[in-house]
C-alpha positions as CSV (number, residue, x, y, z in Angstrom):
1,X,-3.1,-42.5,-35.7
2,X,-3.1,-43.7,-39.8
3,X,-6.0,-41.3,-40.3
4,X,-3.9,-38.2,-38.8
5,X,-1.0,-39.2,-40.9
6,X,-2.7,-39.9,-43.9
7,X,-4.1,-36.3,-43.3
8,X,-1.1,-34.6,-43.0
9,X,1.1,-36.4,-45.8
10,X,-2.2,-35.8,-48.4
11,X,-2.0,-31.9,-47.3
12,X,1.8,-31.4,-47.0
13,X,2.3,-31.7,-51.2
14,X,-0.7,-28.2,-51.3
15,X,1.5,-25.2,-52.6
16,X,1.8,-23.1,-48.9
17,X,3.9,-20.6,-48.0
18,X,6.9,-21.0,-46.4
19,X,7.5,-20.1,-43.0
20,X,10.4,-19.3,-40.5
21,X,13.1,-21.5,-39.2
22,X,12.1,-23.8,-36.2
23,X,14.3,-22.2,-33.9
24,X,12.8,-18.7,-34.6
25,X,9.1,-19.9,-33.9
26,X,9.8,-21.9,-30.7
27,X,11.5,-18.6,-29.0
28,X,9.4,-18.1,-25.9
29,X,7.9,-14.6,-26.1
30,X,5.8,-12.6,-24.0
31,X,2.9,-14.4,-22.3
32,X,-0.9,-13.5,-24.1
33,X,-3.2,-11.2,-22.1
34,X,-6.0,-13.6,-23.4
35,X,-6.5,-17.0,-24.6
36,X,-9.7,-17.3,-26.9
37,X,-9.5,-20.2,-28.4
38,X,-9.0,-23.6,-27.6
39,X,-8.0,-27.4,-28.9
40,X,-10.7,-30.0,-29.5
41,X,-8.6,-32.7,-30.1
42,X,-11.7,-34.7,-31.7
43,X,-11.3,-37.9,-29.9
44,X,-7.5,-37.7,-29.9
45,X,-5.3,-37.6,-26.3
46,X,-3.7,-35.0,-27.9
47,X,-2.7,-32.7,-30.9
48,X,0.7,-31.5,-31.9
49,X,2.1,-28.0,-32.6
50,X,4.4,-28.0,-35.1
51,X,7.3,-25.8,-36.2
52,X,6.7,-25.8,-39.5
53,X,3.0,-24.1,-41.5
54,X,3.2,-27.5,-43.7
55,X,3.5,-30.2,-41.1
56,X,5.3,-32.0,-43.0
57,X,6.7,-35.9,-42.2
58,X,8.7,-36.0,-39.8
59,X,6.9,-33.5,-37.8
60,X,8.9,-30.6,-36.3
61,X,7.0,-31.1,-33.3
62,X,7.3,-27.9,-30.6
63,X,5.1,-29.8,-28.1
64,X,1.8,-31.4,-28.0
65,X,-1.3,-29.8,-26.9
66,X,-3.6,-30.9,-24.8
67,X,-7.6,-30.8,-24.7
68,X,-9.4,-27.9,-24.3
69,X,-5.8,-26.2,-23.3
70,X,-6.3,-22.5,-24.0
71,X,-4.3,-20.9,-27.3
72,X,-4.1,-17.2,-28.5
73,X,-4.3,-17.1,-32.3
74,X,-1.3,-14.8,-34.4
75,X,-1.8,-15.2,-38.0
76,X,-4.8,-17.3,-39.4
77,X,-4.2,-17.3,-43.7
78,X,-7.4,-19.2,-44.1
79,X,-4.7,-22.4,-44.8
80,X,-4.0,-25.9,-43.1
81,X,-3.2,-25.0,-40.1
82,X,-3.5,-21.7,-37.9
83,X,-0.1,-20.1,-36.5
84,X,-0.7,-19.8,-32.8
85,X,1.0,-19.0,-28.9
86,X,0.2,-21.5,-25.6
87,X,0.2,-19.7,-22.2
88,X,3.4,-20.7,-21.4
89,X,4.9,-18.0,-24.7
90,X,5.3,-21.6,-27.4
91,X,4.3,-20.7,-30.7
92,X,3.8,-22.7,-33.9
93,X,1.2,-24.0,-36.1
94,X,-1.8,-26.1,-35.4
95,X,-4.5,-28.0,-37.9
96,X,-7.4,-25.4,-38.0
97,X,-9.5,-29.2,-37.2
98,X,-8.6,-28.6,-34.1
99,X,-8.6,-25.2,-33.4
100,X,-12.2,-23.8,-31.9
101,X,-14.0,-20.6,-30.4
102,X,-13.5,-20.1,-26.3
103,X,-17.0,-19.4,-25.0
104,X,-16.7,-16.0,-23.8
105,X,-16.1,-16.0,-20.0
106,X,-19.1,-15.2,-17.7
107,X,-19.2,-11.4,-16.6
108,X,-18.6,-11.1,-12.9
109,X,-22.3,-10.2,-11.3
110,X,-22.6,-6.7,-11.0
111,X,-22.9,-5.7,-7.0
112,X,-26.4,-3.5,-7.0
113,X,-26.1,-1.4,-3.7
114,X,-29.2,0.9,-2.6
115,X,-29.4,4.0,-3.7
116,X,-30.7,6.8,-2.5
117,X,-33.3,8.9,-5.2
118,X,-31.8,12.5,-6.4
119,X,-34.6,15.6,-6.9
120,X,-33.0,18.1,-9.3
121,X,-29.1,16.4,-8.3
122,X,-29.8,16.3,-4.3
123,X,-29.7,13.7,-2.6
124,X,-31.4,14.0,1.2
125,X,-30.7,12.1,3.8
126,X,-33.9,10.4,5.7
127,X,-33.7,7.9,8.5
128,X,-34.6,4.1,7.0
129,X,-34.8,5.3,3.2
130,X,-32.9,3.4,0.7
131,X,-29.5,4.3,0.4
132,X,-29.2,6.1,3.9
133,X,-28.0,4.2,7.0
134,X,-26.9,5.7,10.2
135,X,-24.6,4.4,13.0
136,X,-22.6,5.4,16.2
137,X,-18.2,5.4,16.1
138,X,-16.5,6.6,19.0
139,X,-19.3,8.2,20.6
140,X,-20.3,10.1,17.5
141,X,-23.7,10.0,15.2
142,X,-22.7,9.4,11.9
143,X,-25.0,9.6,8.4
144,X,-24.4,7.7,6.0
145,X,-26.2,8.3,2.1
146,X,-25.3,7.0,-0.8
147,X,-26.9,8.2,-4.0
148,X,-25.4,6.5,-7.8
149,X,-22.4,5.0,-7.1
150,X,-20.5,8.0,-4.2
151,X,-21.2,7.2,-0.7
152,X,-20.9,10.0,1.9
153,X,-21.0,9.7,5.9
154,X,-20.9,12.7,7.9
155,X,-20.6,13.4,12.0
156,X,-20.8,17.2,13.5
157,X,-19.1,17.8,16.4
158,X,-18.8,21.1,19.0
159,X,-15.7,21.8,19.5
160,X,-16.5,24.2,22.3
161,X,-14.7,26.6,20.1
162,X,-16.4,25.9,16.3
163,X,-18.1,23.1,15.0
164,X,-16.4,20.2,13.1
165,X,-17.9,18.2,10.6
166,X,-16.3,14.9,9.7
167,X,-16.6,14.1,6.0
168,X,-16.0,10.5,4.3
169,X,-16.4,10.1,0.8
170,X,-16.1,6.7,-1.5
171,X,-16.3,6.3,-4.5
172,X,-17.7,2.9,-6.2
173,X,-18.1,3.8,-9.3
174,X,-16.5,3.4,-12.8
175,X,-15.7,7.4,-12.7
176,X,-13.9,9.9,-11.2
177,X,-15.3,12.4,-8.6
178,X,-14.2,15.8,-7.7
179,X,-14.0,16.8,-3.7
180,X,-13.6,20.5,-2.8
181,X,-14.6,20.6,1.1
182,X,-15.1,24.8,0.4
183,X,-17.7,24.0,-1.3
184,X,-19.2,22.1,1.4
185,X,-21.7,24.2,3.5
186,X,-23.6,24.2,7.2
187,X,-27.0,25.9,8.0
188,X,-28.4,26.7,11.1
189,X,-32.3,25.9,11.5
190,X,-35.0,27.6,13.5
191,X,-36.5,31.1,13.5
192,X,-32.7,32.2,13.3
193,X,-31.7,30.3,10.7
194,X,-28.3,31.4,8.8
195,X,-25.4,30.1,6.8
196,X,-22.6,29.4,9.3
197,X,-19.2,30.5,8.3
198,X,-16.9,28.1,6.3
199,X,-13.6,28.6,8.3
200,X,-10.5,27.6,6.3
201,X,-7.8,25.5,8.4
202,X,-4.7,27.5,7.1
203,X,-6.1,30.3,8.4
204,X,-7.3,28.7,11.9
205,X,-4.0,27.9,12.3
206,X,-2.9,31.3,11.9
207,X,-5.4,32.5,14.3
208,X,-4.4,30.2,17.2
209,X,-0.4,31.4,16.8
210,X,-1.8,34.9,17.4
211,X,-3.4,34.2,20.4
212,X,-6.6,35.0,18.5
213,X,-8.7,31.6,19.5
214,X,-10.0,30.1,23.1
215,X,-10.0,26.8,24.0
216,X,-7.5,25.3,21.1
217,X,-7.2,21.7,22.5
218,X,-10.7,21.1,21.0
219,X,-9.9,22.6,18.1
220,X,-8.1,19.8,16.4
221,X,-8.7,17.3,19.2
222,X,-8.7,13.8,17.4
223,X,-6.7,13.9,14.1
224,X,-7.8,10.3,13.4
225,X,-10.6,9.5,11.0
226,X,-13.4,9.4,12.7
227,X,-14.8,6.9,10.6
228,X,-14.4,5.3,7.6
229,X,-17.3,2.7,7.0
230,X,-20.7,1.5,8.2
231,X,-18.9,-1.3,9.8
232,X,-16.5,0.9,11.8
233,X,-13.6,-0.6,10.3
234,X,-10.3,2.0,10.2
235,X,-8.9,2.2,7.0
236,X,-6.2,4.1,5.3
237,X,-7.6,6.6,2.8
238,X,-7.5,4.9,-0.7
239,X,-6.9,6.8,-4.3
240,X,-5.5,10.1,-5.0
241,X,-6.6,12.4,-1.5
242,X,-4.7,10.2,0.2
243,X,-3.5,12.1,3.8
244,X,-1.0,11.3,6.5
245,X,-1.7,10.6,10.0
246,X,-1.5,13.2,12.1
247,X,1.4,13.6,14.9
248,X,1.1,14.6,18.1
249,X,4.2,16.5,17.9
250,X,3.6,17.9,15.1
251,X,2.9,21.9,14.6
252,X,-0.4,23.7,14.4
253,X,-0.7,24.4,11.1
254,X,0.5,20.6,10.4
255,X,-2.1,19.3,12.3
256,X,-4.7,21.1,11.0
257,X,-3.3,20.6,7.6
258,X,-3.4,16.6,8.2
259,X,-6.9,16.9,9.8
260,X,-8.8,19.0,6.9
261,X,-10.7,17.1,4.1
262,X,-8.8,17.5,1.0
263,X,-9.5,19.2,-2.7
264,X,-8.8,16.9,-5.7
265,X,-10.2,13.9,-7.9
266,X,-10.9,10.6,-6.2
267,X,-10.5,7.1,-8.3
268,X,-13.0,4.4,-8.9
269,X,-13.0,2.3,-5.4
270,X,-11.1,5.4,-3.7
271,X,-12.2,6.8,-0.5
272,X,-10.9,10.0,1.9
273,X,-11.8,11.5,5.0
274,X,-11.5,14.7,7.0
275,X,-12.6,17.8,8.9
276,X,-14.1,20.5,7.8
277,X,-14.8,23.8,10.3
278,X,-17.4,26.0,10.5
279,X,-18.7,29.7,13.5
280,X,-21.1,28.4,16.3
281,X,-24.6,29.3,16.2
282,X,-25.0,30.0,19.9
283,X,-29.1,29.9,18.9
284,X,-29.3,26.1,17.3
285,X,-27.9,22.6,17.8
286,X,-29.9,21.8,14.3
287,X,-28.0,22.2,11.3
288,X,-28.2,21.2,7.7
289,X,-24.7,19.8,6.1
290,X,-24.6,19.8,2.4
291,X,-21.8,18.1,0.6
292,X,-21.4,18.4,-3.2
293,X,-19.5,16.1,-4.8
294,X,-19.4,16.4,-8.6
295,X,-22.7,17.2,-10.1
296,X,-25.0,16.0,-7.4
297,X,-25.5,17.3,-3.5
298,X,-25.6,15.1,-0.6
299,X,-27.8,16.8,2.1
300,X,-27.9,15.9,5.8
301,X,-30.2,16.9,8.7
302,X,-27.2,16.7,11.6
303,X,-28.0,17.5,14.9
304,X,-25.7,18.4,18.3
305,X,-28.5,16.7,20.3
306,X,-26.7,13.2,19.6
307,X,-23.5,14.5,18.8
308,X,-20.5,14.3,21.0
309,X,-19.9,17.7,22.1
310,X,-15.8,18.3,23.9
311,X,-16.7,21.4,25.9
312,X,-19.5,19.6,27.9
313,X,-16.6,17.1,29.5
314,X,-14.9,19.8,31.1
């Protein structure tokens, strides 16, 4: 305790500048984001924050700090002490003695998660490569294939009427990604291979209120996601394509409306879901489902062999 005073009453005759009044400097202001430097009280219990740049006897003491208590710096004029702020919004002046560098804190480990390899932006789906899984929800085959970052899990299903492809998409990555389920196509294969038509829901809609369309039911038979993760867990869509929940009371075009995959940009961590329709190819039950999402194209080989097809309960 003699050597701190002796310390201070030596220092406190130096020409310094003048600071503000006491009761201006112990206001309580806004907490710091971040605390980078700390007291090392150099064998002391503790080490006082004063009012006053000088520290001048008596001390205008605001509180004492303790060891290795984290401070955020405000002004440092390469004097005595160094003007600084405790957590708790205190602020006042501290001997730079006992002032010292935080270590940085430790980066949280970066999660690696498998990803599939991308030929000229495609990424293909193959059974047991890295970054493709596939599983069974609700009766349904789903794919699952994620390539830098985007995971994307598809299901197709006959609808007796068209076929239905069930889209997921999350996004784990530090950017945003663009969905546009019209850009999202179906292929037949075999020797009569074609491009099936992309059928918007709007118009669907239209075509069942005209009497235009057979067997509707299947049409926009289960508005629910069909599924949202590899562990089958339901979740409510995440981010900015968020969609309500379907009612069953609700109108044609409202079903089909809460049922379709969306258009728009999907946050970091986001995730959506949703159908997309496509015309029957009376000649195939293997298709090829290609989903771009932002630069790159997801590819899937889907097949009705395994999927759950409405019309064949009836």
């Amino acid at each position: 305790m003699t050597r701190r005073l002796l310390n201070v009453a030596v220092l406190a005759g130096l020409n310094l500048p003048l600071v503000a009044h006491a009761q201006d400097l112990t206001k309580p202001v806004a907490v710091p984001v971040s605390l980078p430097w700390k007291v090392n009280c150099h064998g002391l219990a503790s080490v006082p924050l004063t009012a006053d740049a000088l520290q001048a006897l008596p001390l205008h003491l605001v509180t004492n700090l303790s060891c290795d208590q984290g401070l955020a710096v405000i002004s440092d004029p390469d004097a005595y002490t160094v003007n600084v702020r405790t957590s708790d919004g205190k602020t006042g002046y501290i001997a730079a003695m006992y002032l010292m560098k935080a270590p940085p804190a430790k980066p949280a480990p970066k999660v690696e998660t498998a990803s599939a390899s991308t030929n000229n932006g495609v990424a293909r789906w193959r059974p047991g490569a890295k970054g493709c899984d596939e599983f069974t929800k609700n009766g349904v085959a789903v794919e699952s294939l994620t390539a830098n970052d985007v995971t994307v899990q598809v299901s197709l299903t006959d609808t007796g009427s068209k076929l239905r492809a069930d889209v997921a998409v999350g996004n784990f990555g530090n950017l945003h990604v663009y969905v546009n389920p019209v850009g999202i196509t179906l292929e037949s294969k075999g020797a009569h291979a074609r491009s099936l038509r992309y059928r918007d829901p709007a118009q669907l809609a239209k075509e069942i209120n005209n009497g235009k369309a057979v067997n509707t039911d299947y049409l926009y038979a289960d508005f629910s996601p069909v599924f949202a993760s590899a562990n089958a867990a339901e979740r409510s869509p995440v981010g900015d394509l968020s969609r309500p929940q379907a009612q069953q009371t609700a109108s044609v075009p409202d079903q089909f409306s809460a049922a379709a995959l969306k258009k728009g940009t999907l946050r970091p961590e986001g995730r959506t879901w949703g159908a997309v329709w496509f015309d029957r190819d009376e000649n195939s039950n293997q298709f090829v489902l290609r989903v771009p999402i932002d630069n790159q194209v997801f590819e899937f080989p889907v097949s009705l062999d395994t999927a759950l097809s409405l019309n064949q309960d009836q």
